[in-house]
C-alpha positions in Angstrom: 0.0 0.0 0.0 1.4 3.4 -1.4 1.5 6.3 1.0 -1.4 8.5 -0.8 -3.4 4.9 -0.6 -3.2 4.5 3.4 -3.4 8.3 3.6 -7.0 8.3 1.5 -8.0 5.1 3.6 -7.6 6.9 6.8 -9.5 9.9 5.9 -12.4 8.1 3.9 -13.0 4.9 6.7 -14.5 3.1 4.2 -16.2 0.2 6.3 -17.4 2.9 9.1 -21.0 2.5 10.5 -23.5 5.3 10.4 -22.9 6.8 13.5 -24.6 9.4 16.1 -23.6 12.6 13.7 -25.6 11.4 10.8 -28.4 13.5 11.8 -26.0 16.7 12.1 -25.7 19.3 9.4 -21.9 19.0 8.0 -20.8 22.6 8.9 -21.3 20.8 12.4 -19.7 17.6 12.0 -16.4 19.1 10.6 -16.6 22.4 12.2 -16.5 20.3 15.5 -13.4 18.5 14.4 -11.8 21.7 12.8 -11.8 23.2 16.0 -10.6 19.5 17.9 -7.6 19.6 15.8 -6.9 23.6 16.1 -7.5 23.0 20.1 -5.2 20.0 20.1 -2.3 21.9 18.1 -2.1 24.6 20.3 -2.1 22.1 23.4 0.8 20.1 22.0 2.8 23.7 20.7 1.9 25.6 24.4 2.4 22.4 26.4 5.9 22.1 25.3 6.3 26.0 25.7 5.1 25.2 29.5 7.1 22.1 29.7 10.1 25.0 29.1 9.5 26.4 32.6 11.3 23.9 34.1 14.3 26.5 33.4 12.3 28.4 35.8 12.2 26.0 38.1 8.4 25.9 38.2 7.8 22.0 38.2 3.9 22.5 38.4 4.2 24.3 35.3 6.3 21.7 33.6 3.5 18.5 35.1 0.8 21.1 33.8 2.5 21.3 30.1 3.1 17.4 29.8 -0.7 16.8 30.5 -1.3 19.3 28.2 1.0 17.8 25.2 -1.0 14.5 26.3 -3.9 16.1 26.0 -3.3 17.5 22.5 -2.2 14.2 21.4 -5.1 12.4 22.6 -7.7 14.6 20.6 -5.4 14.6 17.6 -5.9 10.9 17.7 -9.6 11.0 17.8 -9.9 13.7 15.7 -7.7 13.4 13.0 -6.2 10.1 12.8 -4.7 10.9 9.7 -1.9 12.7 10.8 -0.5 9.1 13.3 -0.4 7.3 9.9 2.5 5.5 11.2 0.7 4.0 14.2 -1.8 1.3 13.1 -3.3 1.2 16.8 -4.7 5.1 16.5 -7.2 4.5 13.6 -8.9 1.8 15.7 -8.7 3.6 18.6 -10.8 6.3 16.9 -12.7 4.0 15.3 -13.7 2.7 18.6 -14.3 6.6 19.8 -16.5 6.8 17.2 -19.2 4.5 17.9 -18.9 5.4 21.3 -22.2 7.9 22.0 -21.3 11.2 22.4 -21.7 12.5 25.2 -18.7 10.1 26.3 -16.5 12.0 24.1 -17.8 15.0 25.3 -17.0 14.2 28.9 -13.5 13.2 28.5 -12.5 16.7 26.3 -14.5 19.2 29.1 -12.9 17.0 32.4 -9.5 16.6 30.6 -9.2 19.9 29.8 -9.6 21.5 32.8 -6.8 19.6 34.6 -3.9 21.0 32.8 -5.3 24.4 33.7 -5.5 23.4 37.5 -2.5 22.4 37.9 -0.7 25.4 36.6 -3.1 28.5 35.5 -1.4 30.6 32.7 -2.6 31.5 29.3 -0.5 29.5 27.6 -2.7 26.4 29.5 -6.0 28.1 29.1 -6.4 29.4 26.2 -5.7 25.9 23.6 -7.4 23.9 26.9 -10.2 26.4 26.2 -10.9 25.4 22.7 -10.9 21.3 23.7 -13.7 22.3 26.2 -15.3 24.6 23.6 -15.2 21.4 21.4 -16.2 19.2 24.6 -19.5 21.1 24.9 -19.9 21.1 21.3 -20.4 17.3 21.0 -22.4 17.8 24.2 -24.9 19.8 22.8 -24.6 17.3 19.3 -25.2 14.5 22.1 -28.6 16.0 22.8 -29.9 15.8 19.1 -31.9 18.1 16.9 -35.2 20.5 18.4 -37.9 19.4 17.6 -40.2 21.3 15.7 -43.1 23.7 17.3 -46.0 21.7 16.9 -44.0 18.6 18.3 -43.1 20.5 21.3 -46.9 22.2 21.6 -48.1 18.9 21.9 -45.7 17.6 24.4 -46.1 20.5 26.5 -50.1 20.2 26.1 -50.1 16.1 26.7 -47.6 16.8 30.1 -50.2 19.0 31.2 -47.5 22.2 31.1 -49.1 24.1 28.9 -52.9 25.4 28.9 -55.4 23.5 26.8 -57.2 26.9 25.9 -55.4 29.5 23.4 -58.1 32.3 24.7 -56.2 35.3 26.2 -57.3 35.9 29.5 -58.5 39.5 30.5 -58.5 39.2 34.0 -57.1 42.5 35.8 -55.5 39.5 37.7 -53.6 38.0 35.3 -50.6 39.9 35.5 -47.7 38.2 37.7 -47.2 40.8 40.3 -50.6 40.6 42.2 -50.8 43.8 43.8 -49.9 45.5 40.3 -51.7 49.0 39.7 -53.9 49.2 36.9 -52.4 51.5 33.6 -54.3 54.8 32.8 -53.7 57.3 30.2 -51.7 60.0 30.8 -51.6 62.0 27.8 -48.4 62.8 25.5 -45.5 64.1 26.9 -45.3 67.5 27.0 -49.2 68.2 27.5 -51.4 68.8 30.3 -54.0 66.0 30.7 -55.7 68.3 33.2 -56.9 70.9 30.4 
């Protein structure tokens, strides 16, 4: 197999199973990813920049950066397997990512992300940690699915007993949601006398 060939095979996945993101537009499904990989390279490239502190002789800094060049390696993995060619094991280990629901994949970017920060809190650990929990809540939100539409959630709300059966509007003076609330009068335009 030619290096174009396993290259092409990696990004196509040929024998992959419709998964959970079928039912997502595509700006979403490769938006997500876009911003997986951009959040990963900056953990990798600002890890190693925090790994450099050790010159400093701040050793949380330099735990903090190798989690973080972990970190960036792990979503580079699972989102772009392509680029670990080399390494037969990553492209079933996304594979295996990607049948997983979700919301697992979710979980893992938002708590992973947060522990490089923790352990040493500097911009170069929370701004590319930021954009693996930006695309942590992203496949959150995917996790939950589409809205339904209006009438679908009219009739939910009407069948749970949420909403009120009648569409009248009421005209009760009481209807308001203070219950000691004045009733309006009319005052006149501004700049006249009502009293004339």
């Amino acid at each position: 197999m030619s290096f174009a060939e396993k290259i092409t095979s990696l990004m196509a996945r040929p024998n992959q199973q419709p998964g959970p993101t079928d039912d997502q537009p595509w700006y979403f499904k490769y938006g997500v990813r876009f911003l997986g990989i951009t959040g990963a390279f900056f953990c990798i490239l600002f890890g190693l920049f925090n790994a450099l502190s050790l010159l400093l002789l701040n050793v949380s800094c330099l735990i903090g950066g190798i989690i973080e060049i972990l970190l960036g390696f792990l979503v580079m993995s699972l989102e772009a397997p392509c680029c670990f060619f080399c390494i037969d094991y990553v492209g079933q280990l996304a594979d295996i990512a990607d049948s997983r629901p979700m919301w697992n994949r979710a979980a893992l970017y938002c708590v992973a992300s947060v522990i490089p920060v923790v352990i040493c809190f500097s911009l170069g650990s929370l701004f590319p940690c930021a954009l693996v929990f930006a695309t942590g809540v992203i496949y959150g939100m995917m996790s939950l699915g589409k809205k339904a539409s209006a009438a679908e959630m009219r009739q939910a709300a009407v069948s749970s007993g949420l909403a009120p059966t009648t569409t009248q509007p009421t005209t009760n003076d009481r209807a308001g949601i203070i219950n000691n609330a004045q009733p309006f009068s009319f005052t006149g335009a501004v700049g006249t006398d009502s009293n004339v």
